[in-house]
N, C-alpha and C positions, 0 to 999 in steps of 0.2 A: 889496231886490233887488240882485244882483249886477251886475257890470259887465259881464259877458258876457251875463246875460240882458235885460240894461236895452238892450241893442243889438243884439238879434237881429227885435224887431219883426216883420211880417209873413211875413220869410225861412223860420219853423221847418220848413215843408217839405223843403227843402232841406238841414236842420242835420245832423250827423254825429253820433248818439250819443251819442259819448263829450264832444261839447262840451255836449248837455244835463244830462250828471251830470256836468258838471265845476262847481256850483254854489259850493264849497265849497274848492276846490282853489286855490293862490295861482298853480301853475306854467299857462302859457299853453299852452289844450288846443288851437290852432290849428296844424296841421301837414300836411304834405302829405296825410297820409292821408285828412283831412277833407275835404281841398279835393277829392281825388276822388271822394270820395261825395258832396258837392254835385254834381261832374259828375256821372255814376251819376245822381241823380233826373232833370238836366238831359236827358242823352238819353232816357231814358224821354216827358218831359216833348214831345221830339223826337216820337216815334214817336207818341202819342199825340193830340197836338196839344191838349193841357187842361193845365189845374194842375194839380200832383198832392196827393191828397188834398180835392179841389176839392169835395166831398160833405159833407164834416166840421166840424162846431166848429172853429175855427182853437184852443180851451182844447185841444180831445183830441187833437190833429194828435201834440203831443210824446210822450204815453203811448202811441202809438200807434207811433213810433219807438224810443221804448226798450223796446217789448215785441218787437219783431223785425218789426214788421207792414211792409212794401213795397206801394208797388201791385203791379196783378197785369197779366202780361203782357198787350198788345195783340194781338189778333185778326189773323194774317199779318205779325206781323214777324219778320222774320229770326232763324233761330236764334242765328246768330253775333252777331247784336246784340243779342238777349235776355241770352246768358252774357255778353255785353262789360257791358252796364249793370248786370248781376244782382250782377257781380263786386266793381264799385263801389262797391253799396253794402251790403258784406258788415256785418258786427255787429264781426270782428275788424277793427280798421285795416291791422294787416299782412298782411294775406289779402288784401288792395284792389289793382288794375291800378295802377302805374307810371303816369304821363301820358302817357309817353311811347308805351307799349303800346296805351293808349285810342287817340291821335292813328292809329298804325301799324292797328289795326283800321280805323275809322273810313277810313281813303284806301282801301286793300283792301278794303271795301264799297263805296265810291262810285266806285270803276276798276267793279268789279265790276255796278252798277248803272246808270253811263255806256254800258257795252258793250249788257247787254240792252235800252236806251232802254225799259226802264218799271219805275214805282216799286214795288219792294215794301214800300215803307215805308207811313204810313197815306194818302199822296198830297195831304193838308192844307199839308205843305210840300215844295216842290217839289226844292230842294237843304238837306237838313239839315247837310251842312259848310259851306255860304255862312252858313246860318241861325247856328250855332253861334258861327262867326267874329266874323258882325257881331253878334253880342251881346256876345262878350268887347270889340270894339272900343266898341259904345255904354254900357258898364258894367253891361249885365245879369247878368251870369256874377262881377263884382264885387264886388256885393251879394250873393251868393250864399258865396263861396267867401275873400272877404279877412278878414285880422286887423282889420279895421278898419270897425266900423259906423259910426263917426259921421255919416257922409252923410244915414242912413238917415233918412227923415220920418218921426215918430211918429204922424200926423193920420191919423186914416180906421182905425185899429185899437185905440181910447180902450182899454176895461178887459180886451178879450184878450189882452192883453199883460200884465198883472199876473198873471192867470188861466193863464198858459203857466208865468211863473215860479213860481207858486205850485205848479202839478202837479209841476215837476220838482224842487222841494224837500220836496215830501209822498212821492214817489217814493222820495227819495233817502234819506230816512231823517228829515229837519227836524220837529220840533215845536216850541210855540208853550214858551218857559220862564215855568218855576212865578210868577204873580203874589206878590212877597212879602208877607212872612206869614200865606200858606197854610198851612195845617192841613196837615201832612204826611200823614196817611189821604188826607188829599181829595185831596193829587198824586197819590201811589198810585195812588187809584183809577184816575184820571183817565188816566192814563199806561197802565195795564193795558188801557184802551180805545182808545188808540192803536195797540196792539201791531201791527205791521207782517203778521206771521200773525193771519189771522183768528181763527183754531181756538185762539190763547191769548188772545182778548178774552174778559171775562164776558160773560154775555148779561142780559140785562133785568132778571130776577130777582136774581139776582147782586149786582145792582147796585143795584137796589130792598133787598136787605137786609144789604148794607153801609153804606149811606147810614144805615138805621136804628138803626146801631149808634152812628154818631156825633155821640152827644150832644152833645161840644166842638166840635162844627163849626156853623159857624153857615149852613145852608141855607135858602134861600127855601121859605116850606111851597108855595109856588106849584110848584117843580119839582118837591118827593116828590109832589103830586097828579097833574103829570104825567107821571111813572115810571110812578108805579100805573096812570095809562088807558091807558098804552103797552101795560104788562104784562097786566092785561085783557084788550085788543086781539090781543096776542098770543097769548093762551092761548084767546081764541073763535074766531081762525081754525083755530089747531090742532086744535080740534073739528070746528070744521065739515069739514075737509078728511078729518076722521079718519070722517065722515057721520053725527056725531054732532045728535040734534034740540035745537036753540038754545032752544027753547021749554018743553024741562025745566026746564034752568037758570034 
């Protein structure tokens, strides 16, 4: 595991993208951009009054950020706070609000919100710039947004956190390297069923009569038995689906 993903811990919500595929990268993917799409989920987080992503595996939270997934707007918030947080937390970093722009939104809502004494926000918290402040002052927004996890307590999140860094190195391109002296067909093989596209993995068969061609490899007969029930398996549903009667066969 990486050093950036060995200290990200329960945060991934929060994480910016580009710091999850940066697994592999030596240069340090922490930078302003990031920090405001950590903001960006934080006021979401505001409007809402939940965690975000609060429904999900904390393993799927990350593939769920590197596919483009957001939450989805709250029910009567402000348009101009929709596009302020939406902005945040764009996929490009350079396409991301300035902090400074956030903060200048954010006062021009809450002038704006002060005058008509009543909240259009979700009404859960009563001033979300007090709310904001005092989390940057009590290190919540910290956790969220700094080059520096080490504070972070590992306890209370044991193996999702292996399970996070594992998706964003399966994600990112990582497989497991050839156990030495492997039979070279068997890496082959094995490797064409990693393939990143689907649609260039063998399928079952495939695979079932590659295997039987190699006689220099030394395979458990325990797995070609289990090829073959797989591929059985496979070829009786495709009957059945096809409304074919099981009981000819």
């Amino acid at each position: 595991m990486t050093r950036i993903h060995d200290k990200l811990f329960g945060n991934i919500p929060y994480v910016a993208p580009e710091i999850l595929k940066a697994g592999k990268s030596e240069q340090d993917p922490y930078t302003k951009y990031s920090d405001v799409y950590s903001l960006g989920v934080l006021l979401w987080n505001i409007s809402s009054g939940k965690a975000p992503f609060k429904d999900q595996k904390v393993y799927t939270i990350s593939t769920s950020i590197l596919s483009g997934i957001r939450e989805e707007r709250i029910q009567n918030t402000p348009d101009e706070y929709f596009v302020l947080y939406s902005k945040c937390w764009n996929d490009v970093p350079e396409e991301r609000h300035h902090v400074e722009d956030v903060y200048e939104v954010l006062e021009r809502l809450l002038e704006n919100y002060n005058e008509e004494k009543g909240s259009t926000f979700s009404g859960k918290i009563e001033d979300p710039f007090e709310w904001f402040e005092n989390s940057i002052k009590d290190g919540t927004i910290t956790h969220y947004c700094s080059k520096d996890f080490n504070d972070i307590s590992e306890s209370g999140f044991g193996g999702d956190i292996n399970e996070c860094a594992l998706i964003s190195k399966i994600y990112n391109g990582e497989r497991e390297h050839p156990v030495p002296n492997t039979n070279a067909k068997f890496v082959e093989l094995y490797q064409k069923c990693w393939q990143l596209e689907p649609d260039k993995r063998p399928d079952i068969q495939q695979i079932n009569d590659l295997l039987k061609t190699f006689e220099d490899v030394n395979i458990n007969e325990e797995y070609i038995v289990e090829i073959n029930s797989i591929s059985v398996t496979q070829e009786m549903n495709e009957m059945s689906h096809e409304g074919c009667d099981l009981e000819d066969y």
